[in-house]
C-alpha positions in Angstrom: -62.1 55.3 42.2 -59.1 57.3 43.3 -60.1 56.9 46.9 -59.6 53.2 46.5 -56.5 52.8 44.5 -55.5 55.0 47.5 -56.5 52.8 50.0 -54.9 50.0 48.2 -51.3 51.9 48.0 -51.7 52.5 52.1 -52.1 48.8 52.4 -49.2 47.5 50.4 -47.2 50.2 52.2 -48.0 48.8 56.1 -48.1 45.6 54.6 -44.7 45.3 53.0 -43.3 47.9 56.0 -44.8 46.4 59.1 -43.3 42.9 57.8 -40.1 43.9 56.0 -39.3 47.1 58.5 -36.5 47.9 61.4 -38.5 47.4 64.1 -39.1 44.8 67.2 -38.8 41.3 64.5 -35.4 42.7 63.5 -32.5 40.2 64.8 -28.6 41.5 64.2 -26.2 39.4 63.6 -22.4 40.3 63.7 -20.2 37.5 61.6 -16.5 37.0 60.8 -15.4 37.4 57.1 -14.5 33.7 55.9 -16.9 31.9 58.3 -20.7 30.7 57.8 -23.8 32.0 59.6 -27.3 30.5 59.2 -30.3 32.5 59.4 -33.2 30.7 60.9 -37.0 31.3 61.2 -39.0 28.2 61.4 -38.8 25.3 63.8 -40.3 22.6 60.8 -41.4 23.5 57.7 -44.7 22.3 56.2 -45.5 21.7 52.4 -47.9 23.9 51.8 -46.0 26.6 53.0 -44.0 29.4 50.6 -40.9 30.6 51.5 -39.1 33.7 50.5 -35.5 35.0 51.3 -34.2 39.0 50.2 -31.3 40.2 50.5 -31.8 44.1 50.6 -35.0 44.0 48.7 -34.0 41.2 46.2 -34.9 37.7 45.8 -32.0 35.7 46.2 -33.8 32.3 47.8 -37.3 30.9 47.6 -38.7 27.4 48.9 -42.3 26.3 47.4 -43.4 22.8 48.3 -40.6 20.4 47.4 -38.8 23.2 45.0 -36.7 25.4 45.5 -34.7 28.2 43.9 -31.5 29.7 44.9 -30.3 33.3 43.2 -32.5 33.2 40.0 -31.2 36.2 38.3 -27.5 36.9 37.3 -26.5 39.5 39.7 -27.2 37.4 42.3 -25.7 34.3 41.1 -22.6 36.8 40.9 -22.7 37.8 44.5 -23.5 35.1 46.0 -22.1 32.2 43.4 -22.4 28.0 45.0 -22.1 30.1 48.6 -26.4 29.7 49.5 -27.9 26.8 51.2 -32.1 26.2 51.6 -32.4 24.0 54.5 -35.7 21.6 53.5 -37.2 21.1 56.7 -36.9 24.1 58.4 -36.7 27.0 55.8 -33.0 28.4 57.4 -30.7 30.4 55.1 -26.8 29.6 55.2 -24.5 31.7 53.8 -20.7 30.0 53.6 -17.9 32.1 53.1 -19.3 34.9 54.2 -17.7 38.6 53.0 -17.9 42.2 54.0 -20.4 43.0 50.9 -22.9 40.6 52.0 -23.5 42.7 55.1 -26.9 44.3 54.7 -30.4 43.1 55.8 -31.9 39.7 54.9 -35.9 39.3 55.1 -37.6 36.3 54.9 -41.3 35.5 54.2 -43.9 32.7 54.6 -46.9 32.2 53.4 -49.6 29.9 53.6 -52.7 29.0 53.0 -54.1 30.4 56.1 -51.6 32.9 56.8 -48.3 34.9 56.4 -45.9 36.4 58.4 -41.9 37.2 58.3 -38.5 38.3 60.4 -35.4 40.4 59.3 -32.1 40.3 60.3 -29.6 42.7 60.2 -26.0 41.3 59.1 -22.6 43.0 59.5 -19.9 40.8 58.2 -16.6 42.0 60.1 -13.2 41.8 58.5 -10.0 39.6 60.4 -7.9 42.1 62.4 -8.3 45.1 60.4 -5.2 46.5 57.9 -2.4 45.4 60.5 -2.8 41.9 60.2 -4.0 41.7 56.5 -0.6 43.6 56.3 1.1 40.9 58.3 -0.6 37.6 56.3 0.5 39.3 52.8 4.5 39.3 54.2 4.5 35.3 55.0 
């Protein structure tokens, strides 16, 4: 019995690693603080497909059928408050008003009836001009 709860542990683990893992699916993105960036992994969406969005290993977006959810627990509705947008027909993740502590990595998953599969990408949100200018827009 041990043997296969074992067995079952070493499958989750290259299961949730090989999908959610640095490796070759990784994309990075390097944004502004203040603009928007979409995240994208579909071309068309179909109905019967699921799909998930984390943000370092939390839920923060989730697309099933005609549904969907956007930050469904409160520390995400604090982080990310009226600044997430689910695109319908193609799963993408927009994130307006972007800020240096949403850097981090985003994964997103799909599922089907058939099959399953998912992409990362790495995000580092940049600031405007480092302490110079910040310096320099406070004295107007």
């Amino acid at each position: 019995m041990k043997h296969v709860s074992d067995l079952l542990s070493l499958s989750m683990y290259l299961l949730v690693y090989g999908v959610f893992g640095a490796g070759a699916d990784e994309e990075s993105v390097s944004v502004m603080e203040g603009d928007s960036v979409t995240l994208k992994y579909l071309l068309k969406k179909t109905k019967e497909e699921e799909i998930i969005w984390y943000f370092n290993n939390s839920r923060i977006a989730e697309i099933t059928g005609d549904v969907s959810k956007i930050c469904t627990d409160v520390q995400c509705d604090e982080r990310f408050r009226d600044r997430l947008k689910l695109d319908h027909q193609t799963g993408s993740l927009t994130i307006t008003n972007i800020r240096n502590t949403d850097s981090g990595l985003y994964d997103v998953w799909i599922s089907s009836r058939n099959s399953g599969g998912g992409g990362s990408y790495s995000v580092v949100v940049h600031g405007y001009g480092g302490p110079n200018l910040q310096k320099l827009k406070m004295n107007k």
